[in-house]
N, C-alpha and C positions, 0 to 999 in steps of 0.2 A: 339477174337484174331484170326487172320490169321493162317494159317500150319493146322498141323496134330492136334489132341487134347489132349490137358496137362492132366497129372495125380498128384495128391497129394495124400496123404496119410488124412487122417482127425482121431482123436482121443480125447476120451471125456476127461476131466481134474478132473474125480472125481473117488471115490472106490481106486482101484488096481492101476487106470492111473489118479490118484491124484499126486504123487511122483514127484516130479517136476524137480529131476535127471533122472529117465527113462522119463520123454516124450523130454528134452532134448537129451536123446540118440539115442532116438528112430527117431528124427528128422536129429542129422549127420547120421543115419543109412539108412535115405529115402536117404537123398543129393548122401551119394557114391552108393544106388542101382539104383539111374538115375530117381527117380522119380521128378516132376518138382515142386510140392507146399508141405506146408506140412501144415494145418489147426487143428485148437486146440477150441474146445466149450469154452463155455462163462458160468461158471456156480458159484455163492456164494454159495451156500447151494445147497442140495439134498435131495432127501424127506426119503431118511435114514441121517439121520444126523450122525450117526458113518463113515458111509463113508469118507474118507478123500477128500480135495475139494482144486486144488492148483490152484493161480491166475495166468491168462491166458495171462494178459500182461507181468506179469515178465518172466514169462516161455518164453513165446514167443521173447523178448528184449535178453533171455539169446540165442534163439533160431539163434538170429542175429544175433550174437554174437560169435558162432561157426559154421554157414554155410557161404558159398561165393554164391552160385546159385539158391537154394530154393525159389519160391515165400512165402510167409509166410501170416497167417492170422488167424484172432481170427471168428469163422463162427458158429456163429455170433452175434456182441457185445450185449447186452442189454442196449442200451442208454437212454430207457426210467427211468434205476435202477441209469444212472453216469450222474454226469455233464461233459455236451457239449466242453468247454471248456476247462475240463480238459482232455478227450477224444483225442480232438484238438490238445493238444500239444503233448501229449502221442504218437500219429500218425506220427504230421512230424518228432518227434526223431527218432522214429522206421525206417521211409523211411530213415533217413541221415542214421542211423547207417547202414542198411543195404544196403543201396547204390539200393535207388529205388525198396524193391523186397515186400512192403508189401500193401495187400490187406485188406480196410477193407469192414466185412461185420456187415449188422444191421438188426438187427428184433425185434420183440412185447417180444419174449421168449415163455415159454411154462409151467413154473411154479409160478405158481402167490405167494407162499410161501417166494419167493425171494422178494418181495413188500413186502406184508399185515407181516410179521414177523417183518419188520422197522420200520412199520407205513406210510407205502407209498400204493397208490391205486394201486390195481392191474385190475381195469376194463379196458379194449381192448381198448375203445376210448379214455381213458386219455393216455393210452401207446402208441397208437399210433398218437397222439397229438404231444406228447412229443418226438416222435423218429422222426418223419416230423422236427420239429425246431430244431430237437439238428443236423439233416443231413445240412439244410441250413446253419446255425451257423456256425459246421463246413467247410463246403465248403468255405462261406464267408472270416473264419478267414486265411485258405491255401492262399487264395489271396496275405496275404502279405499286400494288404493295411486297411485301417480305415474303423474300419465296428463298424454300430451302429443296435442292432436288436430289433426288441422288438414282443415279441411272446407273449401267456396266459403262458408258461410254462418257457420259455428261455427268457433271455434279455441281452443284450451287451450294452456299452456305449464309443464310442472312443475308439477300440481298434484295436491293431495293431501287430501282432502275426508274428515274424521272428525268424528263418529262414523261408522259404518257404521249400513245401516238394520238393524233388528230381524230380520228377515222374510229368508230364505236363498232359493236364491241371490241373488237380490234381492225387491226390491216389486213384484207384478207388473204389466205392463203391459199392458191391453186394448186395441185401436187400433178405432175406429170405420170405419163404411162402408158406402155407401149403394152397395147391390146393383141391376142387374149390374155395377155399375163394376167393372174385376177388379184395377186396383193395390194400394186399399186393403185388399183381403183377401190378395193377396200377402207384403205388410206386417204385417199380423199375423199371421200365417203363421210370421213369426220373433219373435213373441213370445208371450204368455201367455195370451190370451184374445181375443175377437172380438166387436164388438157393431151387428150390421148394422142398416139402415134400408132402404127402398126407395125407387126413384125414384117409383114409381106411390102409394105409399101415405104420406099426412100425419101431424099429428097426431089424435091421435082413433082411428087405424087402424093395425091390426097386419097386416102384412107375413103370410102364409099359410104354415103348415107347409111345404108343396112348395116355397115357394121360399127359406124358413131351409132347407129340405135342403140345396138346390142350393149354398147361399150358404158354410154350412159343408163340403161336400164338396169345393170349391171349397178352400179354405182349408186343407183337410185335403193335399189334393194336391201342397199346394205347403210341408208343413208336413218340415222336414228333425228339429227336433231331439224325443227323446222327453220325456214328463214331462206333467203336468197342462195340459192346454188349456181356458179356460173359454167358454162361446158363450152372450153376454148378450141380452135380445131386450124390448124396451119396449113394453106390451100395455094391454089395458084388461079387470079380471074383474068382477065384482057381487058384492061385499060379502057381501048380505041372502042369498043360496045358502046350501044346509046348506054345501057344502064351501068357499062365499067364491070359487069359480070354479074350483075346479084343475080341472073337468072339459074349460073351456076351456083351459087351462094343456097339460094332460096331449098333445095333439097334439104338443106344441111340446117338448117332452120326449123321444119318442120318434124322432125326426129331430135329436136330438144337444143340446138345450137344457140348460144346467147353473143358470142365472141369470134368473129370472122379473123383471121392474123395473113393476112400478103406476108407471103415467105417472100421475101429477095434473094439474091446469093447470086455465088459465081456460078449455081448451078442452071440458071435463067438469064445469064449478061455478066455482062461487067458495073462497075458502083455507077455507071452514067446511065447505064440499062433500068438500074434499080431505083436512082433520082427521079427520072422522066417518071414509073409506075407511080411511086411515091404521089408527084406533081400531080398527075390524072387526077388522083382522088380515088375516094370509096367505092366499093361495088353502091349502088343506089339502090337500097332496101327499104321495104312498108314501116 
């Protein structure tokens, strides 16, 4: 996206920030502090299972529901765990209801528990089999017209999926990926935007300018079609700063960043910890 660079808010959907009334509040709470998206993980289970775990599309649909300007986004889905089609229509509702403002993003996932607990594989190359077809599928089905697919994992037969979404050529899709792996940036490479992780750095810790260069360079290389690419990246700034942090931000900008995301979490506070950030507002970027 052209201009200055967007901020969201990003927050997990399990524990403390399972509640599915605070991350809805927490969400009109970005829109009036000015921040621009506001992103929600993708999670069924947690490997504490007493955790509490609230689902991310309803959250989010409720999330459409009570903002007017927020970009919105599940970042990002596990489509290798949903079916495609149902994904599909889940999407262009989201975009009508909220008048063009949602993002989706898709990845492998990062907890195989979430599979092998259903009786579904959790080996990388069936998940990411399955998350390749379920992207084309969907795209296909946004068309609007008769799409017949047939995949190892996905299949379609004469089908014709309308409304169409809001949002031209379609909704965009951002693919996750934990750098250096290099398929998953391969993969977004043929679509909309890219939002990497690193193997060496957890939560709590943001991944270093020099190697978002690489990661996006990477992804650029292998990028064939023109048109707006977005490159998301999940950090941590200080509030209480005159500028709320952009001066840490600003790095991560100049090595191709379009999409700032404030991770919250129990790993930085508690949901009151996470509200007050929220409240502060945006890092203040050019």
């Amino acid at each position: 996206m052209a201009g200055r660079p967007r901020c969201a808010v990003g927050v997990p959907n399990v524990g403390a920030f399972g509640d599915p009334k605070l991350l809805v509040s927490m969400a009109v709470a970005a829109e009036d502090a000015g921040w621009d998206g506001f992103f929600l993980w993708d999670h069924l289970l947690w490997r504490d299972q007493q955790w509490h775990v609230a689902d991310p599309t309803v959250v989010i649909s409720a999330v459409a529901a009570r903002t007017e300007r927020i970009r919105i986004a599940i970042m990002v889905n596990l489509l290798a765990r949903r079916r495609a089609a149902k994904v599909a229509r889940e999407a262009v509702t989201l975009d009508v209801l909220s008048g063009g403002r949602l993002i989706v993003g898709a990845g492998l996932g990062s907890f195989p528990a979430e599979f092998t607990a259903f009786g579904e594989s959790a080996d990388p190359r069936v998940r990411a089999a399955r998350l390749d077809e379920a992207l084309h599928l969907m795209d296909a089905l946004w068309s609007g017209q008769p799409v017949t697919f047939r995949g190892e994992h996905v299949t379609a037969t004469d089908v014709t999926m309308l409304p169409r979404p809001v949002q031209r050529p379609r909704i965009p899709v951002w693919c996750g990926g934990r750098w250096p792996h290099k398929p998953p940036f391969r993969r977004a490479a043929r679509w909309d935007g890219v939002m990497p992780t690193h193997t060496d750095y957890g939560l709590g810790e943001t991944m270093p300018p020099a190697q978002l260069r690489a990661a996006v360079q990477y992804t650029r290389q292998h990028r064939a079609a023109a048109g707006p690419f977005d490159v998301a990246l999940e950090g941590r700034t200080d509030g209480t700063a005159a500028d709320r942090g952009a001066g840490h931000v600003q790095p991560y900008v100049s090595v191709g960043l379009t999409w700032w995301i404030e991770a919250v979490g129990w790993w930085r506070g508690t949901s009151d910890d996470a509200m007050a950030r929220i409240r502060q507002g945006p890092p203040v970027l050019g």
